[in-house]
N, CA and C atoms of all chains as a GROMACS GRO file, in nm:
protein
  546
    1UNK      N    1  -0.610  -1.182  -1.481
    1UNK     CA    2  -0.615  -1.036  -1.505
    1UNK      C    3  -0.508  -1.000  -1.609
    2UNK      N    4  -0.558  -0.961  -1.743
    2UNK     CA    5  -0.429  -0.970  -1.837
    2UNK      C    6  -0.348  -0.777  -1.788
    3UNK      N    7  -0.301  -0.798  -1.885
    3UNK     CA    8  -0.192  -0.656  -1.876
    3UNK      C    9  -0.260  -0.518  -1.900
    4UNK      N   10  -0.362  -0.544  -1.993
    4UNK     CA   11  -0.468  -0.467  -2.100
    4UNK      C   12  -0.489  -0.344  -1.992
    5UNK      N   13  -0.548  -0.376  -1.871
    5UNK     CA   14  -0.601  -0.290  -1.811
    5UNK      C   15  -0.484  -0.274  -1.670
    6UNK      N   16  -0.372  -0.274  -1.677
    6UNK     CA   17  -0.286  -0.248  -1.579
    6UNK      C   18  -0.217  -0.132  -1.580
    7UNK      N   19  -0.189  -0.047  -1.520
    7UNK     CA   20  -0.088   0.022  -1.483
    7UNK      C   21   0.034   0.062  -1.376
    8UNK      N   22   0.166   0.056  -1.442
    8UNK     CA   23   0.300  -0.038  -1.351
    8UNK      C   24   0.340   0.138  -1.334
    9UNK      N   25   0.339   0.180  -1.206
    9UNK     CA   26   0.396   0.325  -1.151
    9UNK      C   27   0.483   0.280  -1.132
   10UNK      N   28   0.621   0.401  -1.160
   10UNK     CA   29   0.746   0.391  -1.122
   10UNK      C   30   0.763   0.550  -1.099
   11UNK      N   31   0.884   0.592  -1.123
   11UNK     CA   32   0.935   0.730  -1.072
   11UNK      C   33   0.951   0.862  -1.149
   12UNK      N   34   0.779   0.809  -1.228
   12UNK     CA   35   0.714   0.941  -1.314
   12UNK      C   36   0.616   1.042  -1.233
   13UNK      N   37   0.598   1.145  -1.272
   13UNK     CA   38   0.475   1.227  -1.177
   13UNK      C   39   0.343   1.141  -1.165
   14UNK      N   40   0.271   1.156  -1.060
   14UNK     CA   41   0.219   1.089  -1.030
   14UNK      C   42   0.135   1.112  -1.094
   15UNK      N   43   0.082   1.270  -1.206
   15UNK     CA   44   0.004   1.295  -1.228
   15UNK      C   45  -0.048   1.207  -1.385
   16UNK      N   46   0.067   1.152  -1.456
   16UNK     CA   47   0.100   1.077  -1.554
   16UNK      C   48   0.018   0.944  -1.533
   17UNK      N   49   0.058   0.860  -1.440
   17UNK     CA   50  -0.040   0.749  -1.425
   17UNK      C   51  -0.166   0.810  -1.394
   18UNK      N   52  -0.254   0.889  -1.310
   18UNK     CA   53  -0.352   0.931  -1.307
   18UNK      C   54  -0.428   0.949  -1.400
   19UNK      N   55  -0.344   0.986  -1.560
   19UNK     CA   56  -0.393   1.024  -1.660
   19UNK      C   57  -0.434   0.874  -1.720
   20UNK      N   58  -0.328   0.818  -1.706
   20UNK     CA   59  -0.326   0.675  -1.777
   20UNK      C   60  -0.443   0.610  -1.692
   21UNK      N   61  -0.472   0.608  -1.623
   21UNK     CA   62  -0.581   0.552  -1.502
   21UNK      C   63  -0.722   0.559  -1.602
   22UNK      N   64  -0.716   0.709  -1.596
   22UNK     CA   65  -0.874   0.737  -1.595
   22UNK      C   66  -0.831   0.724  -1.782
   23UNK      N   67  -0.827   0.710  -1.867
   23UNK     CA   68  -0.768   0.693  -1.986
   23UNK      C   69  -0.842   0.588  -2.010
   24UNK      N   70  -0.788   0.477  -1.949
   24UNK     CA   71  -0.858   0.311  -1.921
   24UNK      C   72  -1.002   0.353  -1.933
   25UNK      N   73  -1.053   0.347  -1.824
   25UNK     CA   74  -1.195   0.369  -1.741
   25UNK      C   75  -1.253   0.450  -1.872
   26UNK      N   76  -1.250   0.570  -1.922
   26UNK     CA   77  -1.292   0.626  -2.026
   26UNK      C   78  -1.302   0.554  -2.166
   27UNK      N   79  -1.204   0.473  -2.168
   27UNK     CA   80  -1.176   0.339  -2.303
   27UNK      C   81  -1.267   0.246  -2.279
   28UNK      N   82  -1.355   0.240  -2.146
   28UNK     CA   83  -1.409   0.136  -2.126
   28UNK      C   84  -1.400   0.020  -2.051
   29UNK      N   85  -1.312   0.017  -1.975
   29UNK     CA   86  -1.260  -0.044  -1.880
   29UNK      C   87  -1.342  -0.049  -1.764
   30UNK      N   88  -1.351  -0.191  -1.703
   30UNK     CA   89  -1.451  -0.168  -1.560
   30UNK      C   90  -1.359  -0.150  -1.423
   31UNK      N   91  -1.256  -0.218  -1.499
   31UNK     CA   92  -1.164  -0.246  -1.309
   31UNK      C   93  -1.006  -0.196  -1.435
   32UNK      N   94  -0.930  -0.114  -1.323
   32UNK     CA   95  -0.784  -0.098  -1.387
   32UNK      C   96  -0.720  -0.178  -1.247
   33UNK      N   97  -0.630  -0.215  -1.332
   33UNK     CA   98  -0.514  -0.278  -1.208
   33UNK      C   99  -0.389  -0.176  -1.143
   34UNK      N  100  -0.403  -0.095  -1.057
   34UNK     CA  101  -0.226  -0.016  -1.057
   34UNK      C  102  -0.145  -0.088  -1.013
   35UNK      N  103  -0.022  -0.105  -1.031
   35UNK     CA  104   0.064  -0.241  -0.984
   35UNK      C  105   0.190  -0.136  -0.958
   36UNK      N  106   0.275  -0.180  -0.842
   36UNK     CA  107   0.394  -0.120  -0.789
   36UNK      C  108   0.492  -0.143  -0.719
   37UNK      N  109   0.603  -0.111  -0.677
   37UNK     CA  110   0.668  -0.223  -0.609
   37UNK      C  111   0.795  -0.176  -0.579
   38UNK      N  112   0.842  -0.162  -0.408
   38UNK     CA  113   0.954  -0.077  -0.367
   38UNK      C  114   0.891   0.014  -0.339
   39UNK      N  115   0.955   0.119  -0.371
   39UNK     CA  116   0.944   0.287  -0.286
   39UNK      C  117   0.859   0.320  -0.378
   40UNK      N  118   0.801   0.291  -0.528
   40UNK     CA  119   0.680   0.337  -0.548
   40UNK      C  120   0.531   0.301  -0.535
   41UNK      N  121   0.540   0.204  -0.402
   41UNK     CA  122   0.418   0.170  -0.348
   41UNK      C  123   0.323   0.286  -0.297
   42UNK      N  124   0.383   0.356  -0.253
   42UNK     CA  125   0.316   0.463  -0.205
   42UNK      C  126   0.257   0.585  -0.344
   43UNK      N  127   0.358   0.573  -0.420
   43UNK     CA  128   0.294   0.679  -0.483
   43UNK      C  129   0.176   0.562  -0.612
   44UNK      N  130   0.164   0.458  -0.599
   44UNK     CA  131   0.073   0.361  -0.668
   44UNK      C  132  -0.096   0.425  -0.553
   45UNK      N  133  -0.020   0.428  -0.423
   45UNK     CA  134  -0.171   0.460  -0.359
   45UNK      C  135  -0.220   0.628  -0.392
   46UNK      N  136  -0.119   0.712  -0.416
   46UNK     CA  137  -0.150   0.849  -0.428
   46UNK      C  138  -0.261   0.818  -0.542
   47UNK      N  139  -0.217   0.741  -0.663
   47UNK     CA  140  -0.270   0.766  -0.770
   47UNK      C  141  -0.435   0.679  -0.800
   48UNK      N  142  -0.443   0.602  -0.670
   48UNK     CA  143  -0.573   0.558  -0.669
   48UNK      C  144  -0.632   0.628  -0.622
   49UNK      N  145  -0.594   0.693  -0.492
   49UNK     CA  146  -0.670   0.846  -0.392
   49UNK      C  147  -0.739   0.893  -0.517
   50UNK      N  148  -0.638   0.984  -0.584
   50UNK     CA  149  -0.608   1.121  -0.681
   50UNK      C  150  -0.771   1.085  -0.730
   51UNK      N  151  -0.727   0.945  -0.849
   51UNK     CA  152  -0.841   0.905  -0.931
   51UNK      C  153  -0.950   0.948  -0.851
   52UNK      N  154  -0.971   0.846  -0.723
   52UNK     CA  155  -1.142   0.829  -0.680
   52UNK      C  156  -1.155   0.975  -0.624
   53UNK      N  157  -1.052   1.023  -0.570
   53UNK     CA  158  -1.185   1.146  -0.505
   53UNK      C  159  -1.126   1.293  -0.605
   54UNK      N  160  -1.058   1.312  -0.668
   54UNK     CA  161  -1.048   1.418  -0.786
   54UNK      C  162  -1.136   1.414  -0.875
   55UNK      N  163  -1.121   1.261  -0.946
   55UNK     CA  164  -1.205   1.278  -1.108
   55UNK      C  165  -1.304   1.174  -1.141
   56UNK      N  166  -1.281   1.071  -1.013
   56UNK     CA  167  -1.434   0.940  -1.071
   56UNK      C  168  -1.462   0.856  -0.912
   57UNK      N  169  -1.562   0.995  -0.924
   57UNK     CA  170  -1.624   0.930  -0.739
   57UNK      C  171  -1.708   0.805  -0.777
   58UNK      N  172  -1.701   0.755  -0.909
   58UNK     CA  173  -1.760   0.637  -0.916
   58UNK      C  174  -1.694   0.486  -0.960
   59UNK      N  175  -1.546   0.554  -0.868
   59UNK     CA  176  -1.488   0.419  -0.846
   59UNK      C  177  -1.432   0.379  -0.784
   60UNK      N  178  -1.434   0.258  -0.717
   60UNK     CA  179  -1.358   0.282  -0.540
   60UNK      C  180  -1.264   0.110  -0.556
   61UNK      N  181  -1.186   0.127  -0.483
   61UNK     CA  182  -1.066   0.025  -0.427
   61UNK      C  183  -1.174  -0.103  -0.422
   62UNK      N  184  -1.152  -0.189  -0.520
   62UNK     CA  185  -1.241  -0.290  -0.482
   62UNK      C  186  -1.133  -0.435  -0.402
   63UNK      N  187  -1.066  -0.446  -0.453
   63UNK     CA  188  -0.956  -0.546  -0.401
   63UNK      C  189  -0.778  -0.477  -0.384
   64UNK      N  190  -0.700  -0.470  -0.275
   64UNK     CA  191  -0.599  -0.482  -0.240
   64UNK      C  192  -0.483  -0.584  -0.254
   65UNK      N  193  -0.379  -0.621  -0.296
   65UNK     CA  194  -0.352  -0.711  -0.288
   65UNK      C  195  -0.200  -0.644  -0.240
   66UNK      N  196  -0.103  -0.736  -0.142
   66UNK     CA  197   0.046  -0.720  -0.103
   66UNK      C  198   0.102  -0.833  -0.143
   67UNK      N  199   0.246  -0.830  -0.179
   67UNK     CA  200   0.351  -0.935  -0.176
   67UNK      C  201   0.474  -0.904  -0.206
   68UNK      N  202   0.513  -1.021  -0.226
   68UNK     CA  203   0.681  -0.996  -0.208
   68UNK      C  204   0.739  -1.091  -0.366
   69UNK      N  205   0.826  -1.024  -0.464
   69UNK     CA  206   0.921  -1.067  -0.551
   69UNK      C  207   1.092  -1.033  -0.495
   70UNK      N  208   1.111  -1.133  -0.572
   70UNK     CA  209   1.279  -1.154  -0.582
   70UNK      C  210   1.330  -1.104  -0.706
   71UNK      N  211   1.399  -1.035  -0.706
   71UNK     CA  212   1.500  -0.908  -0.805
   71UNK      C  213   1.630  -0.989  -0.829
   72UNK      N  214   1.688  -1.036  -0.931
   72UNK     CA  215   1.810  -1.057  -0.920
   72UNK      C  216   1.886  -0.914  -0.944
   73UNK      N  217   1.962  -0.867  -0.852
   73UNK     CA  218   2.072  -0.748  -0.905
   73UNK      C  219   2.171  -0.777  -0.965
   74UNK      N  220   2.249  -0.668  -1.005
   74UNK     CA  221   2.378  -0.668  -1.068
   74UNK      C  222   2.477  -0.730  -1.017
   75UNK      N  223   2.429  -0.689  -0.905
   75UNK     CA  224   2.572  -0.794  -0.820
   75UNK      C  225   2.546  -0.931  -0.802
   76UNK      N  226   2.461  -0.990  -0.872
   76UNK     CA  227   2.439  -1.100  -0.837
   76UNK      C  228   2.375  -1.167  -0.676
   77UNK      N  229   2.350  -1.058  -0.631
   77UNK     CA  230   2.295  -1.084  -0.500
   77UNK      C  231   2.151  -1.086  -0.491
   78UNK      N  232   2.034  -1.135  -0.537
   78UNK     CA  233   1.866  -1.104  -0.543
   78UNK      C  234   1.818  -1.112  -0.372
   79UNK      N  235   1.746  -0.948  -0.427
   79UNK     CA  236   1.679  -0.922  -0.322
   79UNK      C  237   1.518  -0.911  -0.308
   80UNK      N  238   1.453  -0.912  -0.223
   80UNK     CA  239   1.346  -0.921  -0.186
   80UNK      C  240   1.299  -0.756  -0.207
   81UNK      N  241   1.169  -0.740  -0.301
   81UNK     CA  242   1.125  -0.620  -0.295
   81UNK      C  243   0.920  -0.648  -0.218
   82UNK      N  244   0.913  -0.583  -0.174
   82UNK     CA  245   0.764  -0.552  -0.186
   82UNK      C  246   0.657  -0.510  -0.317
   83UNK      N  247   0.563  -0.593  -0.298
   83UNK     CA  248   0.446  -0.518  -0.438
   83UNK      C  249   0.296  -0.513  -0.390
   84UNK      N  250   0.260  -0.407  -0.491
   84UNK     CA  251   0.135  -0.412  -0.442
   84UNK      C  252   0.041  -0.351  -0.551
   85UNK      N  253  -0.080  -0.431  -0.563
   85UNK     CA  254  -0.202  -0.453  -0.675
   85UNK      C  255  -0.291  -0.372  -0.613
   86UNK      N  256  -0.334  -0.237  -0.680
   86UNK     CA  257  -0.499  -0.192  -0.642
   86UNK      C  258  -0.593  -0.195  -0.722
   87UNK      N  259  -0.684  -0.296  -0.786
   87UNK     CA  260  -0.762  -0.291  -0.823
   87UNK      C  261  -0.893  -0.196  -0.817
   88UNK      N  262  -0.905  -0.089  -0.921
   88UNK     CA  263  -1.042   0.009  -0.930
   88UNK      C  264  -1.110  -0.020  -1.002
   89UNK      N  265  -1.211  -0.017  -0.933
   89UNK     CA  266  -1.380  -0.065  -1.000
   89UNK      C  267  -1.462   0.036  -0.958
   90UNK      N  268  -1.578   0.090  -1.079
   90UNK     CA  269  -1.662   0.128  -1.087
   90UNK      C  270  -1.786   0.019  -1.033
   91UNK      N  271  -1.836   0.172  -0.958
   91UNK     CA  272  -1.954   0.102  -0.875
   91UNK      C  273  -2.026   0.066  -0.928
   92UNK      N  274  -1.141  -0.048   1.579
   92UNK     CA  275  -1.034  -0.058   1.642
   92UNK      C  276  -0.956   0.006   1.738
   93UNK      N  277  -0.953  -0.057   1.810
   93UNK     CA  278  -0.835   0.030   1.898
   93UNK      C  279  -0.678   0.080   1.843
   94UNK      N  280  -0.614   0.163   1.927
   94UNK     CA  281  -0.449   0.173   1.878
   94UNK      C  282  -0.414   0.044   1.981
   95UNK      N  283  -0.449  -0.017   2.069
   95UNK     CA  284  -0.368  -0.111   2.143
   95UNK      C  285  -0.300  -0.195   2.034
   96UNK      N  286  -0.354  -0.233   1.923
   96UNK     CA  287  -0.332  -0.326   1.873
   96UNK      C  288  -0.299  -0.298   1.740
   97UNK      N  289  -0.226  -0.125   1.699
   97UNK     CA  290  -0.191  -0.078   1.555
   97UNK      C  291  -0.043  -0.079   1.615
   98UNK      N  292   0.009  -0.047   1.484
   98UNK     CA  293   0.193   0.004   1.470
   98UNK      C  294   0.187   0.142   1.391
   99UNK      N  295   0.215   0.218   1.436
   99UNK     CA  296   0.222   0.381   1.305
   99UNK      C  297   0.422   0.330   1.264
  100UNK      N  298   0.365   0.277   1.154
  100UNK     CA  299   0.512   0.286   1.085
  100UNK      C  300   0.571   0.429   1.017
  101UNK      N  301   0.699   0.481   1.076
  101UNK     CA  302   0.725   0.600   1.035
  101UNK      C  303   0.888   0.598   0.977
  102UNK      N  304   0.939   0.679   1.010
  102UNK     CA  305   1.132   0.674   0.919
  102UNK      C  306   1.232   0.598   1.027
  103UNK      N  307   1.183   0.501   1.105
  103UNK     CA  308   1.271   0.431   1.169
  103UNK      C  309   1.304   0.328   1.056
  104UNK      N  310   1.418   0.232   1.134
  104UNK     CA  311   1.452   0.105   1.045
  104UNK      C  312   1.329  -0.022   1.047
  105UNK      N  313   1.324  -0.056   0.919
  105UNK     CA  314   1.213  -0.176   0.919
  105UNK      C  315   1.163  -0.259   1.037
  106UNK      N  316   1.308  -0.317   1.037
  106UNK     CA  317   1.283  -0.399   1.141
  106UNK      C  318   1.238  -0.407   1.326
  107UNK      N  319   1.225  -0.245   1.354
  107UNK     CA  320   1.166  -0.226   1.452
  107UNK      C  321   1.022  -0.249   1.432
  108UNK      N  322   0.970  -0.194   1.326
  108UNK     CA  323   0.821  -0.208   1.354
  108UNK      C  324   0.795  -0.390   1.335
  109UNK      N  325   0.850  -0.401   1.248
  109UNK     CA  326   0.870  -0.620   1.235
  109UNK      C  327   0.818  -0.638   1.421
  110UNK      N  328   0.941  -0.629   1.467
  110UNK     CA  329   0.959  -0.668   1.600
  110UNK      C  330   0.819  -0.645   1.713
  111UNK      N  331   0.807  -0.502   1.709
  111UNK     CA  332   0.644  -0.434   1.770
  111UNK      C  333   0.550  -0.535   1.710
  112UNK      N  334   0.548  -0.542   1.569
  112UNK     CA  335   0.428  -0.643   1.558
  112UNK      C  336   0.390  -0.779   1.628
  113UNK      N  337   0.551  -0.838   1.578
  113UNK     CA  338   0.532  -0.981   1.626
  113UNK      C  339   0.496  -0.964   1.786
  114UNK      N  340   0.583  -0.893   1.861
  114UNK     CA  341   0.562  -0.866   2.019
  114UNK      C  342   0.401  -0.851   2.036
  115UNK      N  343   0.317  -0.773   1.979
  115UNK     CA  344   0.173  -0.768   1.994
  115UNK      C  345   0.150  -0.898   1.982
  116UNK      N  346   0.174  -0.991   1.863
  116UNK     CA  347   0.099  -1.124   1.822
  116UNK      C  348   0.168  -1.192   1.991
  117UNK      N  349   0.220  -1.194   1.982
  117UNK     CA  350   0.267  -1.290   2.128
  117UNK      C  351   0.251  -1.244   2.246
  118UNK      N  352   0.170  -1.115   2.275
  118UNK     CA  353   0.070  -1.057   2.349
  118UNK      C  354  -0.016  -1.140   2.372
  119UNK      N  355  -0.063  -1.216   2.271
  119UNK     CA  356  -0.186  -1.195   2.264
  119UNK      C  357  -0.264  -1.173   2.117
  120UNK      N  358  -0.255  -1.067   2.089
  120UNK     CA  359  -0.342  -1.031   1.974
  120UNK      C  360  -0.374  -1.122   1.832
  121UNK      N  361  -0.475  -1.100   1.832
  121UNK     CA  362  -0.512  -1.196   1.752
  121UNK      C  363  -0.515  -1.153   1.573
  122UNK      N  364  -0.544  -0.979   1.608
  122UNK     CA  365  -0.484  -0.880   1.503
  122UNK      C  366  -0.381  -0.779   1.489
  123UNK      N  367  -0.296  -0.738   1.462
  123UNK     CA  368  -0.247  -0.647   1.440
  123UNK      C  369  -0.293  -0.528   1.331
  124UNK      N  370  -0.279  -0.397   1.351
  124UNK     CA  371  -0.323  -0.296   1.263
  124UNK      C  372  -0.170  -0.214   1.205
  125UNK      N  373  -0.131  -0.254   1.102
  125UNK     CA  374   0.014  -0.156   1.061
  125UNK      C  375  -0.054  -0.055   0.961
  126UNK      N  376  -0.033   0.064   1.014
  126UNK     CA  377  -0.072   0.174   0.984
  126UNK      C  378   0.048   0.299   0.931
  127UNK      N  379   0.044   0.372   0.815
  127UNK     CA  380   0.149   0.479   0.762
  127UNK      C  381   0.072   0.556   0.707
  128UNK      N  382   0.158   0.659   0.648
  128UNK     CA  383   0.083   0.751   0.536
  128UNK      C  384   0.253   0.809   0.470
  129UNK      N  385   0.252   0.880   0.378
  129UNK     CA  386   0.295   0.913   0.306
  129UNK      C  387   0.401   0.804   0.219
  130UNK      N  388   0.493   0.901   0.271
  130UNK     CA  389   0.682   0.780   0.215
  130UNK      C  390   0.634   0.679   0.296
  131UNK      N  391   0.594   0.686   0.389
  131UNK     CA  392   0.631   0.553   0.493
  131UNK      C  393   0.527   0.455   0.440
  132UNK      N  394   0.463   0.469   0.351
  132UNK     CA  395   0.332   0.330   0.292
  132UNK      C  396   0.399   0.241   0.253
  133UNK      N  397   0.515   0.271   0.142
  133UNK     CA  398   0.597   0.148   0.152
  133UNK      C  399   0.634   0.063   0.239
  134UNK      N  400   0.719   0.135   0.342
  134UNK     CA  401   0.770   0.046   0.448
  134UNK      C  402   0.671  -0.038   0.515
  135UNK      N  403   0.559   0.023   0.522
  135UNK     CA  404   0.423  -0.049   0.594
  135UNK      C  405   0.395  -0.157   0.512
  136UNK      N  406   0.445  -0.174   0.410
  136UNK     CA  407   0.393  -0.304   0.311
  136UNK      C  408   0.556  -0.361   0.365
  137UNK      N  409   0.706  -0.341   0.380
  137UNK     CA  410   0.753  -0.398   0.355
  137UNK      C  411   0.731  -0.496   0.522
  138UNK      N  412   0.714  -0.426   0.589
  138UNK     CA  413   0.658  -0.496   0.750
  138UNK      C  414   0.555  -0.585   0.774
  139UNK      N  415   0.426  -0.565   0.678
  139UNK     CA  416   0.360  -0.680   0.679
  139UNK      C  417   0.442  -0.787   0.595
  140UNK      N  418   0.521  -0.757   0.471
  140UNK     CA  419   0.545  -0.925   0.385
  140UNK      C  420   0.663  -1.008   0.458
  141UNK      N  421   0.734  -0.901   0.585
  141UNK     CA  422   0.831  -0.941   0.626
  141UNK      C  423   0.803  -1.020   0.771
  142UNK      N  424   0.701  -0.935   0.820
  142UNK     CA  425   0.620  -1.074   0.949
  142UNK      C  426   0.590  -1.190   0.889
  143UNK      N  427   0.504  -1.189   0.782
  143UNK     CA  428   0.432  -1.281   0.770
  143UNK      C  429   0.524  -1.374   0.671
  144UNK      N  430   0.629  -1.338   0.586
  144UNK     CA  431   0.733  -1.430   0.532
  144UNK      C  432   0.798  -1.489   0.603
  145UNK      N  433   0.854  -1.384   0.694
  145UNK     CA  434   1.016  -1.469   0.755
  145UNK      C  435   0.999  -1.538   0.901
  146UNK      N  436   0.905  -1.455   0.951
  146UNK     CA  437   0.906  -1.460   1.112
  146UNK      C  438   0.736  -1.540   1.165
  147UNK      N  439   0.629  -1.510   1.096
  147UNK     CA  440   0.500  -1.580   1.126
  147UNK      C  441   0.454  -1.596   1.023
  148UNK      N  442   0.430  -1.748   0.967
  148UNK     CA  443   0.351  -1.780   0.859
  148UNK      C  444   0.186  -1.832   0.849
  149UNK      N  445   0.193  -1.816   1.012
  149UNK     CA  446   0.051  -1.810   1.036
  149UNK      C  447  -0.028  -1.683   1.061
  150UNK      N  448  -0.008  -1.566   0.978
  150UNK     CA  449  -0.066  -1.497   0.964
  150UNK      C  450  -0.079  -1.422   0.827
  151UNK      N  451  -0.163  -1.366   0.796
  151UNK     CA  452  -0.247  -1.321   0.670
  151UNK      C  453  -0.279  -1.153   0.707
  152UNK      N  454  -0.248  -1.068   0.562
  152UNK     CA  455  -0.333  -0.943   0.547
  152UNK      C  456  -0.462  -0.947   0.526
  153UNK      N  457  -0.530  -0.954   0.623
  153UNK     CA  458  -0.716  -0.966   0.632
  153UNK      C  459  -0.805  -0.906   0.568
  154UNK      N  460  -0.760  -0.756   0.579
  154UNK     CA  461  -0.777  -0.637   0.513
  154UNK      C  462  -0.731  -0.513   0.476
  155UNK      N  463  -0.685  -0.488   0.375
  155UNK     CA  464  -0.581  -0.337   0.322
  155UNK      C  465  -0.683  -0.233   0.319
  156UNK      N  466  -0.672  -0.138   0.373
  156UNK     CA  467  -0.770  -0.028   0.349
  156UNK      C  468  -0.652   0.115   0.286
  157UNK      N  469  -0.732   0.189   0.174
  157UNK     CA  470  -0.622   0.338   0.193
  157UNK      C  471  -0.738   0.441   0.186
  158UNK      N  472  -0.686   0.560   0.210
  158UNK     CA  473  -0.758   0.714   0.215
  158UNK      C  474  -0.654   0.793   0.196
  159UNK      N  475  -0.724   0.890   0.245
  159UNK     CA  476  -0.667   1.036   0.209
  159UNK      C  477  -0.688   1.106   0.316
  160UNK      N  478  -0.570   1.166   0.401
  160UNK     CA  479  -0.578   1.261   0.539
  160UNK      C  480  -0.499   1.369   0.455
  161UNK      N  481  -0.603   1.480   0.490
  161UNK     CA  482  -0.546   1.666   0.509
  161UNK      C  483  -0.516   1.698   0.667
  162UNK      N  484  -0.375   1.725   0.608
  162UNK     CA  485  -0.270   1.759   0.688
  162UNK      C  486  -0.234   1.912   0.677
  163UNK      N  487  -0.249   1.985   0.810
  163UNK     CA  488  -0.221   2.172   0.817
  163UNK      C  489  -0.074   2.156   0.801
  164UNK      N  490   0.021   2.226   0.732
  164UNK     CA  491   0.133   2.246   0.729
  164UNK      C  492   0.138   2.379   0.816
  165UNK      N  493   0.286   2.385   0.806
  165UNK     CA  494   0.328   2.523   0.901
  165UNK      C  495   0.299   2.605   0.818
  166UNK      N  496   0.303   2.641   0.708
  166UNK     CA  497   0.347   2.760   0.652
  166UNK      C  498   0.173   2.772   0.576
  167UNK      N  499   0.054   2.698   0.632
  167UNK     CA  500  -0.081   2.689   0.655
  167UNK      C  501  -0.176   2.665   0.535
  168UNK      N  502  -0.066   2.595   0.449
  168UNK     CA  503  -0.177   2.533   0.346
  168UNK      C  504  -0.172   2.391   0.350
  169UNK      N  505  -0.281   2.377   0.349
  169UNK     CA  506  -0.315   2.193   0.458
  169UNK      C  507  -0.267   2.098   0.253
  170UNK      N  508  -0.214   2.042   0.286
  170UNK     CA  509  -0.131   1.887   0.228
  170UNK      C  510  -0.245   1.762   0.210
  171UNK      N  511  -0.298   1.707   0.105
  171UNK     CA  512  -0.344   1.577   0.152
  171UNK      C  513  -0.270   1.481   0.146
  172UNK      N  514  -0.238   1.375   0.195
  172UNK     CA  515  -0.151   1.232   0.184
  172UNK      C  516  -0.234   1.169   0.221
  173UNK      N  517  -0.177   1.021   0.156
  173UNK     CA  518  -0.257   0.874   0.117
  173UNK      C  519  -0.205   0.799   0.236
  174UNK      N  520  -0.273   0.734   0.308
  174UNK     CA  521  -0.262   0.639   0.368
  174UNK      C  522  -0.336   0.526   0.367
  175UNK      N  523  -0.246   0.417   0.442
  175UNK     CA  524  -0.295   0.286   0.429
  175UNK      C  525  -0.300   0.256   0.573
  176UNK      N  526  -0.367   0.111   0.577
  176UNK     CA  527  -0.398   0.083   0.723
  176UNK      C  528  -0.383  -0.127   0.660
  177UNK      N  529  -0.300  -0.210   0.704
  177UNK     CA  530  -0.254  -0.324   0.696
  177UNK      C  531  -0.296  -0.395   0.819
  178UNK      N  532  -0.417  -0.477   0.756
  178UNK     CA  533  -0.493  -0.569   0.951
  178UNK      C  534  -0.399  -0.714   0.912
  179UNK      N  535  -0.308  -0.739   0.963
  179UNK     CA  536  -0.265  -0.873   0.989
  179UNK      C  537  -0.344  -0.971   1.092
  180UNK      N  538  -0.396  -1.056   1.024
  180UNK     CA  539  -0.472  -1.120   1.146
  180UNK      C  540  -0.403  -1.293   1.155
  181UNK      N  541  -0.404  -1.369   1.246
  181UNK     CA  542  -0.354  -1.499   1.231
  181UNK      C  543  -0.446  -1.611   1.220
  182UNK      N  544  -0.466  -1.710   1.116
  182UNK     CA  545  -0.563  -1.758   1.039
  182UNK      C  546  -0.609  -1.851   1.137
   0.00000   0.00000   0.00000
């Protein structure tokens, strides 16, 4: 799955990736990837909601994916974050 | 599904719901259901990578599901938030 069709949420309005979402899908895109990780896991799921039932009831959560990366910090101490892949596909 | 066999992960510390899970798997259960919505979706991801990393490696996210629940606020304009629902099952 290259980068082309990904989008990496972090601690912008949510309404920003939403835009970038359906942006894709309108460019032609069949499946976007949202990718996220830490405390913006949750708002990675707002912005798949938003998409499918606001602006493209014709595309739904086709694959989920969870896991876990290692962060090296500043302090030299690497920690364990959470991530998570939602793949949207048009039906 | 039943709730016998979910966790509603909410603003406690991680590692309680960790603990509830594994305690179900050694119940017995053959699935677990970790369930959140809002802020707390993160933590619900960080509880499944943290059973199934540190503490049971014989178990797998089976199936990630998310939606969207409208929620009445007090002040009576109903809220939607995203939730997820995390089936840990043991392979």
């Amino acid at each position: 799955m290259s980068d082309e069709n990904s989008i990496f949420v972090g601690s912008k309005p949510v309404m920003n990736y939403v835009l970038a979402c359906i942006t894709l899908f309108h460019n032609g895109k069949d499946e976007v990837v949202i990718k996220a990780r830490g405390r913006s896991i949750s708002r990675a799921v707002d912005v798949a909601e938003i998409v499918r039932n606001r602006f493209m009831s014709d595309v739904y959560p086709k694959e989920i994916r969870i896991g876990t990366e290692t962060i090296n910090t500043e302090s030299g101490n690497p920690i364990n974050v959470s991530t998570i892949e939602i793949v949207l596909a048009k039906k």
